[in-house]
N, CA, C and O atoms as a Tripos MOL2 file, in Angstrom:
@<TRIPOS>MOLECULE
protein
  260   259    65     0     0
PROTEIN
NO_CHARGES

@<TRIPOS>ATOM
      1 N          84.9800   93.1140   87.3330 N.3       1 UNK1
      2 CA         84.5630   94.2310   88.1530 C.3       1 UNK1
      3 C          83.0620   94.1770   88.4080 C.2       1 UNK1
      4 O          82.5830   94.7070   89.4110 O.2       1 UNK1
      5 N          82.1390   93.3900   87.2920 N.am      2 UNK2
      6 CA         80.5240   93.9110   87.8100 C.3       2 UNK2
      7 C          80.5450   93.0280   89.0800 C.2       2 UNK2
      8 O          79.9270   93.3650   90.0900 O.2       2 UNK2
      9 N          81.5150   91.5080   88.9800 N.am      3 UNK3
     10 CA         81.2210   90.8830   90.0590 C.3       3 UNK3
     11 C          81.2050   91.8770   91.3460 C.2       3 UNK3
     12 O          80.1890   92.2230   91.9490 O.2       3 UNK3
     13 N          82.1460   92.1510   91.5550 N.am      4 UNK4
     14 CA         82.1790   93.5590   93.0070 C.3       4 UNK4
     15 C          81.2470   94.2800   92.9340 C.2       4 UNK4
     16 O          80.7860   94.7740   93.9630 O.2       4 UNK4
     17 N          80.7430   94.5280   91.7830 N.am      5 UNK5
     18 CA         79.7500   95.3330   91.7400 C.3       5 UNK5
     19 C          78.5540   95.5840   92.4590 C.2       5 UNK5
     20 O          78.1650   96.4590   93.2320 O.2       5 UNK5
     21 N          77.9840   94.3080   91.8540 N.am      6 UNK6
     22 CA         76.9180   93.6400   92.6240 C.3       6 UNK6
     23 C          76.8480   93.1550   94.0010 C.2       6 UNK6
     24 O          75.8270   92.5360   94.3020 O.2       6 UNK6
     25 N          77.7700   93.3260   94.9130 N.am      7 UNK7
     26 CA         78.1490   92.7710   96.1880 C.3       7 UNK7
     27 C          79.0050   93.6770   96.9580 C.2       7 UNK7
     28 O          79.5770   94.6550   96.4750 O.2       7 UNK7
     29 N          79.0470   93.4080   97.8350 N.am      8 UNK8
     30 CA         80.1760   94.0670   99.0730 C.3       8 UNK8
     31 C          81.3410   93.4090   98.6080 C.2       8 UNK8
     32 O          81.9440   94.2480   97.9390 O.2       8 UNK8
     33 N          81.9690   92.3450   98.6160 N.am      9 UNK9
     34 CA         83.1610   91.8510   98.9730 C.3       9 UNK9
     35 C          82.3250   90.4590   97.9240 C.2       9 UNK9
     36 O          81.1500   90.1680   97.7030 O.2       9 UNK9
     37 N          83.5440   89.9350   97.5310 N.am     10 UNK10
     38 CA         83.6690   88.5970   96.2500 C.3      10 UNK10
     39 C          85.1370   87.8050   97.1390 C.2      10 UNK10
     40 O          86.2930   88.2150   97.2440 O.2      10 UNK10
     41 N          84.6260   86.8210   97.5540 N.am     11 UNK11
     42 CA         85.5910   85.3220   97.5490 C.3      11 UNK11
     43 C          86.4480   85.2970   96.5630 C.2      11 UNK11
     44 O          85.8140   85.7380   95.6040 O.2      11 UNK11
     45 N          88.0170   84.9250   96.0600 N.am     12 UNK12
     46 CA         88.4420   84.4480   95.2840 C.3      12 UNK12
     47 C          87.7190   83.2430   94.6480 C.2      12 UNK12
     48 O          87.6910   83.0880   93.4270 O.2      12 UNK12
     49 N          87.2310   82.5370   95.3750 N.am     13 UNK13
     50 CA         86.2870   81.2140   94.7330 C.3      13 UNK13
     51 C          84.9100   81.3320   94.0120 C.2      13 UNK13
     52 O          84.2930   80.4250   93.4530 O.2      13 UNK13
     53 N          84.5160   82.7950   94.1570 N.am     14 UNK14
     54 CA         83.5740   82.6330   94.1280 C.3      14 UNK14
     55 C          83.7040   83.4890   92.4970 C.2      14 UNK14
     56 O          82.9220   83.1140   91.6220 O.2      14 UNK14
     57 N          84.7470   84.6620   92.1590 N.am     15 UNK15
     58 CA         85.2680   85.1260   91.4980 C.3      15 UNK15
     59 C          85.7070   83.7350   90.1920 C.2      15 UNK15
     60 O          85.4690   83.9450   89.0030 O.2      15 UNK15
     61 N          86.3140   82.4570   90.6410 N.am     16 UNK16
     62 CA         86.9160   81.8990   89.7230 C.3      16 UNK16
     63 C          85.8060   81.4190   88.9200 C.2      16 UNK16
     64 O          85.7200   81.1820   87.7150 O.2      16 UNK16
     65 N          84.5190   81.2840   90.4050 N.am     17 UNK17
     66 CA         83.1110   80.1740   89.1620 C.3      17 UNK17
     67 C          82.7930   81.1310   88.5660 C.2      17 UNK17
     68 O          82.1250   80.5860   87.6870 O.2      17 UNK17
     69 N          82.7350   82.4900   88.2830 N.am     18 UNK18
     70 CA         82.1090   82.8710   87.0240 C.3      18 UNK18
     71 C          82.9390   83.0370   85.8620 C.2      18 UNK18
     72 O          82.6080   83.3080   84.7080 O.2      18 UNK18
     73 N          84.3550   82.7750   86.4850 N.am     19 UNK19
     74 CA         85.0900   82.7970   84.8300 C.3      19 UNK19
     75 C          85.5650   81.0670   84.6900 C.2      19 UNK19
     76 O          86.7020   80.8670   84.2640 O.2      19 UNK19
     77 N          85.0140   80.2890   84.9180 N.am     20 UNK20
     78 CA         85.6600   78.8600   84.4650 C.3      20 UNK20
     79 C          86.1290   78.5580   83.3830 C.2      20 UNK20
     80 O          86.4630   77.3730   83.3740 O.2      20 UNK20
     81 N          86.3590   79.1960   82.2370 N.am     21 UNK21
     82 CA         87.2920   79.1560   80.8930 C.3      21 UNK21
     83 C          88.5580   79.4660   81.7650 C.2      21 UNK21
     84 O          89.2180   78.5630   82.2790 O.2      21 UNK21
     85 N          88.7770   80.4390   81.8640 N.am     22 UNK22
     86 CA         89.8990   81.1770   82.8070 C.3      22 UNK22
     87 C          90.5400   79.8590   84.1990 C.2      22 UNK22
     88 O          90.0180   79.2030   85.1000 O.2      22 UNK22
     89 N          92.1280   80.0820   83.5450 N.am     23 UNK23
     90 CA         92.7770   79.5970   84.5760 C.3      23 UNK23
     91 C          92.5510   79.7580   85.7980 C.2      23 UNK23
     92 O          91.5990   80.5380   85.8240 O.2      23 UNK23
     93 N          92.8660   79.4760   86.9560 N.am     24 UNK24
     94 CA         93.1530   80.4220   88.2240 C.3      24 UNK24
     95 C          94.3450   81.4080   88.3340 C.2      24 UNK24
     96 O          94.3050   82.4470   88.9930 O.2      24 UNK24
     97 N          95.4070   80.9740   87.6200 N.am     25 UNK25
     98 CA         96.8240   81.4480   87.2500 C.3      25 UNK25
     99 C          96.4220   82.5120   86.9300 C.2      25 UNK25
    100 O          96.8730   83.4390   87.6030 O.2      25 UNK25
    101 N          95.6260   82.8080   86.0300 N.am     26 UNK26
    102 CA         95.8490   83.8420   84.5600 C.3      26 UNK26
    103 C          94.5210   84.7790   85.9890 C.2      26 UNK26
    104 O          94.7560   85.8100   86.6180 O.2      26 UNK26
    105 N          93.7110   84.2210   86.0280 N.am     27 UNK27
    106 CA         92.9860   85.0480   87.3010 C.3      27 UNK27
    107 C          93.5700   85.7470   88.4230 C.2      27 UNK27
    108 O          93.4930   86.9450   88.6970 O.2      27 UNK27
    109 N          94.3620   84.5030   89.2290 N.am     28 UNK28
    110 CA         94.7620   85.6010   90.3280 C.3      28 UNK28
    111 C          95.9660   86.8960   89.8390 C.2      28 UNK28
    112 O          96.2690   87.7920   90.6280 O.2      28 UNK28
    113 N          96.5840   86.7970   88.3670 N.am     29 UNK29
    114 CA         96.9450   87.7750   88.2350 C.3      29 UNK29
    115 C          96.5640   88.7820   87.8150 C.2      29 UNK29
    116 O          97.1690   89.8160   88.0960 O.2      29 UNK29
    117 N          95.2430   88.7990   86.8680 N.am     30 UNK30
    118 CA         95.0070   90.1120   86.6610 C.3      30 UNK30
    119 C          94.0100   90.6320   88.0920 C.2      30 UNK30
    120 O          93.4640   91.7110   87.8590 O.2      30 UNK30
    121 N          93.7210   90.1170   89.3580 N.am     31 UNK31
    122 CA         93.2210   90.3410   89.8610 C.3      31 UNK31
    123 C          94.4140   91.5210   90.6820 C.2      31 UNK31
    124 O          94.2980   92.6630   91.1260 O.2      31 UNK31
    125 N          95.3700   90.6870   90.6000 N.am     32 UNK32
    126 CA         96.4950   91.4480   91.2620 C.3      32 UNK32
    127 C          97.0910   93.0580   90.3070 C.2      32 UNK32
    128 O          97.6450   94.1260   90.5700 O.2      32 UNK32
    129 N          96.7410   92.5990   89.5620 N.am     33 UNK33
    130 CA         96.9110   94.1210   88.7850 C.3      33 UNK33
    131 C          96.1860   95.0610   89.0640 C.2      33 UNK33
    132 O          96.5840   96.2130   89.2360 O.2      33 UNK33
    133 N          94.8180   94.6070   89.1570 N.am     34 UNK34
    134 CA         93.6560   95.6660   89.9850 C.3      34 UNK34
    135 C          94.0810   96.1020   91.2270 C.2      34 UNK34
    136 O          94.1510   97.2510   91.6630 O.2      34 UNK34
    137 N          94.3870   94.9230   91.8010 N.am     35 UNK35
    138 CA         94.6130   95.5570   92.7450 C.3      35 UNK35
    139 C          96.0510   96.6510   92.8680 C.2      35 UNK35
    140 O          95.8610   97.6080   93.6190 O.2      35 UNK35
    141 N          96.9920   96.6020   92.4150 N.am     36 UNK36
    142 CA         97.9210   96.9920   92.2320 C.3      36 UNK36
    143 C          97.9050   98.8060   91.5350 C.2      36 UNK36
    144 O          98.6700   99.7650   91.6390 O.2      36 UNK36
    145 N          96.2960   98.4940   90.6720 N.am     37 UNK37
    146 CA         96.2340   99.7590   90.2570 C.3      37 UNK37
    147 C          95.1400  100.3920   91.4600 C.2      37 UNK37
    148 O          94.3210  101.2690   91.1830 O.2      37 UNK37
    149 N          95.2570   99.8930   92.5870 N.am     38 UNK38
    150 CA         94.1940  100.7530   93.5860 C.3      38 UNK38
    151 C          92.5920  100.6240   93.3900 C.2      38 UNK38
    152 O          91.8510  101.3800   94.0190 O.2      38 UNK38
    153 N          92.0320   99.5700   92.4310 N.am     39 UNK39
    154 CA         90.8690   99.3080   91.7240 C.3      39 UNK39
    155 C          89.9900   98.4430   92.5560 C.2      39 UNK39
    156 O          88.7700   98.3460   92.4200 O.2      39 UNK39
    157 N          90.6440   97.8930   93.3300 N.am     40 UNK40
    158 CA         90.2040   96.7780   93.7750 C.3      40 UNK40
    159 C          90.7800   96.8310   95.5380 C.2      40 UNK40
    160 O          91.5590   97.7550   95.7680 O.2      40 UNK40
    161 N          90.4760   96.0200   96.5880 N.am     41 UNK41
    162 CA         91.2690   95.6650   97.4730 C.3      41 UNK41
    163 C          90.8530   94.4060   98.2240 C.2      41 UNK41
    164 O          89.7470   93.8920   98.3860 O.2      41 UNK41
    165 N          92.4760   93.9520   98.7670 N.am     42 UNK42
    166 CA         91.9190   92.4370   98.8930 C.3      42 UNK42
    167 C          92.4180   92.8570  100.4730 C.2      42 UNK42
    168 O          93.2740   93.6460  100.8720 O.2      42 UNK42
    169 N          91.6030   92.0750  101.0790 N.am     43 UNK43
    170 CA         91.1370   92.2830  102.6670 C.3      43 UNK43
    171 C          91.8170   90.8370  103.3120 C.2      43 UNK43
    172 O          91.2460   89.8680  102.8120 O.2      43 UNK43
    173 N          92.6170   90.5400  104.0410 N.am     44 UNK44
    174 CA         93.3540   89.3980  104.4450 C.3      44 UNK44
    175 C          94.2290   88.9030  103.8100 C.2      44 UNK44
    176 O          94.9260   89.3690  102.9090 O.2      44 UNK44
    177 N          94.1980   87.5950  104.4400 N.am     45 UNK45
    178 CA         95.3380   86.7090  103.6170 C.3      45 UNK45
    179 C          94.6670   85.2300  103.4240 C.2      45 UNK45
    180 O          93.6950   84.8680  104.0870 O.2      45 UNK45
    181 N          95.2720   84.4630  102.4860 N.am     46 UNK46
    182 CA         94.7040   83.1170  102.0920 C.3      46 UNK46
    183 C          93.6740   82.6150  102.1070 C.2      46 UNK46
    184 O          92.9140   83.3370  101.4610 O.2      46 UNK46
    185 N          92.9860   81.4580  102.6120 N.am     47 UNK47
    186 CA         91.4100   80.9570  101.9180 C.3      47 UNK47
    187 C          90.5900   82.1240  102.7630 C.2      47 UNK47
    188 O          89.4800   82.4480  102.3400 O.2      47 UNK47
    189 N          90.9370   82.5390  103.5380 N.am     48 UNK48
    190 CA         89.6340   83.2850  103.7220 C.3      48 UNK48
    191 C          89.5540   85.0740  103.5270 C.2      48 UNK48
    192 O          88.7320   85.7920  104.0960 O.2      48 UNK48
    193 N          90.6930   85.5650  102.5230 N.am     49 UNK49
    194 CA         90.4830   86.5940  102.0130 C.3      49 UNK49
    195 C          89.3280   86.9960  101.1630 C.2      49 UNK49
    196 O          88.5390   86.1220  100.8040 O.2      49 UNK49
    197 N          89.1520   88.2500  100.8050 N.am     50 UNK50
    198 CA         88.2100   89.0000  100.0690 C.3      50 UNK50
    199 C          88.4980   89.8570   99.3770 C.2      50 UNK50
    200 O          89.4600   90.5220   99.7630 O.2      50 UNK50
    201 N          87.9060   90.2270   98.1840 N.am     51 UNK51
    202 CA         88.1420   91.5800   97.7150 C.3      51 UNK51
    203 C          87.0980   92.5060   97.2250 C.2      51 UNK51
    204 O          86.2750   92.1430   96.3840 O.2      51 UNK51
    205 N          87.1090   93.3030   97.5670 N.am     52 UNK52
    206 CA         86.3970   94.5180   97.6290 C.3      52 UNK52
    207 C          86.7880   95.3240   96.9520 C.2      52 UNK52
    208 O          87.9960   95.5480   96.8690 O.2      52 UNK52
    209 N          85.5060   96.2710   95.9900 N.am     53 UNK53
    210 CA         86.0830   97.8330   94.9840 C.3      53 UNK53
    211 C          86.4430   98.3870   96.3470 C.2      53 UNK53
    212 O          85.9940   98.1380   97.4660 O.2      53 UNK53
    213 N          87.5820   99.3820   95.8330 N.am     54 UNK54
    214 CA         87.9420  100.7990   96.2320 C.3      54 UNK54
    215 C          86.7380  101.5190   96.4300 C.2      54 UNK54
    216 O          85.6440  101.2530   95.9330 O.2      54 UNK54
    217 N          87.1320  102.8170   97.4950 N.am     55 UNK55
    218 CA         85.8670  103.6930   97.3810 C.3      55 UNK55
    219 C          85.8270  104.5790   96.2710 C.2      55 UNK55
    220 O          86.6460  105.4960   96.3340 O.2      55 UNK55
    221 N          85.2590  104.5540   95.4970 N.am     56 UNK56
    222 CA         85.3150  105.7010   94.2700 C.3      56 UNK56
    223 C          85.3010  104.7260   92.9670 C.2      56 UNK56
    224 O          85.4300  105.1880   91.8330 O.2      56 UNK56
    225 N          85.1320  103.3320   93.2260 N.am     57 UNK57
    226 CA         85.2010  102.7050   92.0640 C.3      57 UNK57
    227 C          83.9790  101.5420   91.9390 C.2      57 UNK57
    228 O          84.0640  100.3390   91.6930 O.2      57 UNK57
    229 N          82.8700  102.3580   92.1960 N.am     58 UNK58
    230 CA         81.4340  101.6160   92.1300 C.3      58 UNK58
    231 C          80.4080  101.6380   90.8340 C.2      58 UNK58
    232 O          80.9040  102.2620   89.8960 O.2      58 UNK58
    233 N          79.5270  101.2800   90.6520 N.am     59 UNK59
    234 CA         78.8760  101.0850   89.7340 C.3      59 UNK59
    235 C          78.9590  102.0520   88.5540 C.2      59 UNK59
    236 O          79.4730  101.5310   87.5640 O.2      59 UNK59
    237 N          78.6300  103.1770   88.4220 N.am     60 UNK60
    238 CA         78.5680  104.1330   87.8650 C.3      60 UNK60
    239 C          79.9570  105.0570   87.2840 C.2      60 UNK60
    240 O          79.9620  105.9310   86.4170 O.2      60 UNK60
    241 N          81.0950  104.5200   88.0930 N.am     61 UNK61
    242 CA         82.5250  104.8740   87.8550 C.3      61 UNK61
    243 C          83.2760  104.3390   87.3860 C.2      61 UNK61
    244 O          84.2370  104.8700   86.8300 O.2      61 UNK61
    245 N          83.0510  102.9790   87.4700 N.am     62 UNK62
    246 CA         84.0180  101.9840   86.7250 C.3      62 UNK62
    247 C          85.0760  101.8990   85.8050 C.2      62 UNK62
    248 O          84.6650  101.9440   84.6460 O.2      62 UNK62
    249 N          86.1940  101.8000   85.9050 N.am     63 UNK63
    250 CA         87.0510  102.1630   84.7160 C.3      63 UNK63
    251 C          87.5510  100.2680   84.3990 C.2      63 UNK63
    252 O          87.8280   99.4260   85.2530 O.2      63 UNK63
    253 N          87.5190  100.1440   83.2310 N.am     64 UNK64
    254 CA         87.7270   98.9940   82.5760 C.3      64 UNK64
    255 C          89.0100   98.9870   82.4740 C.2      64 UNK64
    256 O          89.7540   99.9680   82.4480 O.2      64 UNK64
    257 N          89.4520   97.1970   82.3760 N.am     65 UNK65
    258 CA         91.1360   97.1530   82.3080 C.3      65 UNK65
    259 C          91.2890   96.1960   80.5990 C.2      65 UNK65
    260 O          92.4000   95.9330   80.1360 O.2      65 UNK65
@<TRIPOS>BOND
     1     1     2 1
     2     2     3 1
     3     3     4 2
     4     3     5 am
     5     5     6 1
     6     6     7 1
     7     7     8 2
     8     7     9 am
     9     9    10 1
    10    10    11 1
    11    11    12 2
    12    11    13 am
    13    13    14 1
    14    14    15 1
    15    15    16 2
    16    15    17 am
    17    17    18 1
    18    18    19 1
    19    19    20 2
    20    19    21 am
    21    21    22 1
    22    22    23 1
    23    23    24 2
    24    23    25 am
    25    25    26 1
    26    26    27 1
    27    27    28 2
    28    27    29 am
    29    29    30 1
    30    30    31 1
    31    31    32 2
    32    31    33 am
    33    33    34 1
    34    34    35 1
    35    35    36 2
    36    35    37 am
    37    37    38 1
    38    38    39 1
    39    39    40 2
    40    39    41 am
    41    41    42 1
    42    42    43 1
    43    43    44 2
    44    43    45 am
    45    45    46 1
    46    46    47 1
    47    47    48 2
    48    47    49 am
    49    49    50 1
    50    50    51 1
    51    51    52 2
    52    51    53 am
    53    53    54 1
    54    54    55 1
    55    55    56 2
    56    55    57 am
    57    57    58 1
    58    58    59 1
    59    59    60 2
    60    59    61 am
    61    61    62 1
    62    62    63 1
    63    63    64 2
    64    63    65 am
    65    65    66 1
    66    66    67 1
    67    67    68 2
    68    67    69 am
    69    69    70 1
    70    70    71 1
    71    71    72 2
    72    71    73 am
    73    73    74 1
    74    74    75 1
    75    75    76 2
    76    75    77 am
    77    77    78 1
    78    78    79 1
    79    79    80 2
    80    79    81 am
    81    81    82 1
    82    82    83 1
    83    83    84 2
    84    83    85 am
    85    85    86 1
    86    86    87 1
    87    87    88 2
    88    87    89 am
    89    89    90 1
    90    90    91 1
    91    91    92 2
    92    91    93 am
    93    93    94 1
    94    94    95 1
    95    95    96 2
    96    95    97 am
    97    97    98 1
    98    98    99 1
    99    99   100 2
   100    99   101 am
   101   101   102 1
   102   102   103 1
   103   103   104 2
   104   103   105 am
   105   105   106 1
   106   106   107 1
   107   107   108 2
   108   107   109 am
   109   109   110 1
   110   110   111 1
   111   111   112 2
   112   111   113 am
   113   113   114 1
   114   114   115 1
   115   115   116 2
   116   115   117 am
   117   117   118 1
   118   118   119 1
   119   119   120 2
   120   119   121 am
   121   121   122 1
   122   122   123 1
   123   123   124 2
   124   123   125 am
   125   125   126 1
   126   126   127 1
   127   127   128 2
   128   127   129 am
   129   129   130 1
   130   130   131 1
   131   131   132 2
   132   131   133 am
   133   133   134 1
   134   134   135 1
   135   135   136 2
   136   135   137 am
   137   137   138 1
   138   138   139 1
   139   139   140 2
   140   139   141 am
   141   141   142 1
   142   142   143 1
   143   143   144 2
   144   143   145 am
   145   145   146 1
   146   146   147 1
   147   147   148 2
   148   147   149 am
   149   149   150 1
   150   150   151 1
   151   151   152 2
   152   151   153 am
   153   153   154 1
   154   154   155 1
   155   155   156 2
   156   155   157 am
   157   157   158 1
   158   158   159 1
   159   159   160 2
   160   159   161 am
   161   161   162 1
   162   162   163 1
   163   163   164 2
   164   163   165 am
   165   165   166 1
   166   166   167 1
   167   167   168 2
   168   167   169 am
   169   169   170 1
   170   170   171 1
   171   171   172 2
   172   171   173 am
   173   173   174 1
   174   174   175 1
   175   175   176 2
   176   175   177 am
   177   177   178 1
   178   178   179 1
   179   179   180 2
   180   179   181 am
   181   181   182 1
   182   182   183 1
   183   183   184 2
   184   183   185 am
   185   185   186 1
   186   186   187 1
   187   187   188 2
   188   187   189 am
   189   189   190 1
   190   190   191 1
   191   191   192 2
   192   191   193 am
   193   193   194 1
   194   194   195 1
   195   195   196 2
   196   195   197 am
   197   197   198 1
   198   198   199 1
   199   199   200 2
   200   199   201 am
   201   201   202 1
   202   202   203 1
   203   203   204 2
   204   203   205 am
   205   205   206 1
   206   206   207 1
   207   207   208 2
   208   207   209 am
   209   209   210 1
   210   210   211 1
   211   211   212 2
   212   211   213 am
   213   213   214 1
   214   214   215 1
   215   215   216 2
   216   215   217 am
   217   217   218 1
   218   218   219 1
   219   219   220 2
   220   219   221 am
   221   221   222 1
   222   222   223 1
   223   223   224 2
   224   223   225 am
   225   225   226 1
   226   226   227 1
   227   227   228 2
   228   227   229 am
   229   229   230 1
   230   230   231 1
   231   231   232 2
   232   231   233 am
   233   233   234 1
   234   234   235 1
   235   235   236 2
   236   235   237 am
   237   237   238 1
   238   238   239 1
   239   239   240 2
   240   239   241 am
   241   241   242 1
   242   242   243 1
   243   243   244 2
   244   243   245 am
   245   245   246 1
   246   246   247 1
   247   247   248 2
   248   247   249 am
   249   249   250 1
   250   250   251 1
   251   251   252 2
   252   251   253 am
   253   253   254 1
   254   254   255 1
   255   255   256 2
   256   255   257 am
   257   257   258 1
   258   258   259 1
   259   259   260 2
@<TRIPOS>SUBSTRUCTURE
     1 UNK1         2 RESIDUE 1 A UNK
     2 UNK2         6 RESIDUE 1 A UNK
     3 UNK3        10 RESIDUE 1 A UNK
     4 UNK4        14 RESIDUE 1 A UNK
     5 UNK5        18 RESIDUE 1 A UNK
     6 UNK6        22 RESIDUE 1 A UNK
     7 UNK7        26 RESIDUE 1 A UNK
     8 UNK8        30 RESIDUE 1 A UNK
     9 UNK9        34 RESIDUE 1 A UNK
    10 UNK10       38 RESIDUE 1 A UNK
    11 UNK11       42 RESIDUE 1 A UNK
    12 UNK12       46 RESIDUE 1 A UNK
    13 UNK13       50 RESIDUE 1 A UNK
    14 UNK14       54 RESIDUE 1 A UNK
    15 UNK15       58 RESIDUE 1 A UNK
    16 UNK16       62 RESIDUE 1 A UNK
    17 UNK17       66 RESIDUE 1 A UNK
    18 UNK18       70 RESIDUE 1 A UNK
    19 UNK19       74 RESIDUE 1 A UNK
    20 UNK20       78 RESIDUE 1 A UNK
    21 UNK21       82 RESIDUE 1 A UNK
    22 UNK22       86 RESIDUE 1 A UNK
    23 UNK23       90 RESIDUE 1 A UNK
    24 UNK24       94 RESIDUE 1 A UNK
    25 UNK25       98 RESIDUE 1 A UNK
    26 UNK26      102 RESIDUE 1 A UNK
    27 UNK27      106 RESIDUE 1 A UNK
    28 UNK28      110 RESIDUE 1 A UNK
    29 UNK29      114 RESIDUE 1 A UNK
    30 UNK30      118 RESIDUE 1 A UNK
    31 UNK31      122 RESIDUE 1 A UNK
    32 UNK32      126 RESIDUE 1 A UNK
    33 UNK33      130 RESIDUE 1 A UNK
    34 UNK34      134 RESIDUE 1 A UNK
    35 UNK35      138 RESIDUE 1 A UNK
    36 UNK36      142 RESIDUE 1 A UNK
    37 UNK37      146 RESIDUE 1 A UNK
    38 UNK38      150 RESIDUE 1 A UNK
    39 UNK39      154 RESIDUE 1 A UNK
    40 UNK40      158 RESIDUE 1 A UNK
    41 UNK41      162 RESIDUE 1 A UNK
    42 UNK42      166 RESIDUE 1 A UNK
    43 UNK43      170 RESIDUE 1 A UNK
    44 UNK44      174 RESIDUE 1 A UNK
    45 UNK45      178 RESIDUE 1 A UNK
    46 UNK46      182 RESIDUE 1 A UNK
    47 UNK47      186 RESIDUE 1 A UNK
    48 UNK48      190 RESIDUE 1 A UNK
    49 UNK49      194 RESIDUE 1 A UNK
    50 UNK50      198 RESIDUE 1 A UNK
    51 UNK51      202 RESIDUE 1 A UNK
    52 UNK52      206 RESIDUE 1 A UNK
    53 UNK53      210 RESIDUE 1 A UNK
    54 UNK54      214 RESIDUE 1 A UNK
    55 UNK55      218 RESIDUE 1 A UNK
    56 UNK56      222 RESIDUE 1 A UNK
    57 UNK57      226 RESIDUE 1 A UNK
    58 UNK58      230 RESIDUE 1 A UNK
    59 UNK59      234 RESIDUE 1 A UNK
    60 UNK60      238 RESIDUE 1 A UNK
    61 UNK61      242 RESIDUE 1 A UNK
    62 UNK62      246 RESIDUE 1 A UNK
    63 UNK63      250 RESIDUE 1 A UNK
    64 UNK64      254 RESIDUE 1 A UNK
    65 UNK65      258 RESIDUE 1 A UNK
């Protein structure tokens, strides 16, 4: 989440280089849980999607998963 934080909108790619321990597998799913819990939103489809916080879920609000 700080990644979004700090930015408008985060690349899936750009999301994976800061967790490189982390699968992509094990990534794009908890990404999908965020999103799933309304935390997050992903804007398109395939390589050139994005995801973006929700409105109400910015710096100062953050709820941890």
């Amino acid at each position: 989440m700080n990644a979004l934080n700090e930015r408008v909108f985060c690349r899936f790619k750009e999301l994976a280089a800061l967790f490189p321990e982390t699968s992509q597998r094990t990534l794009r799913y908890n990404v999908q849980k965020l999103v799933d819990k309304k935390m997050i939103e992903r804007v398109g489809n395939g390589p050139g999607s994005f995801l973006k916080l929700k409105k109400g879920q910015h710096k100062h609000g953050t709820t941890r998963t």
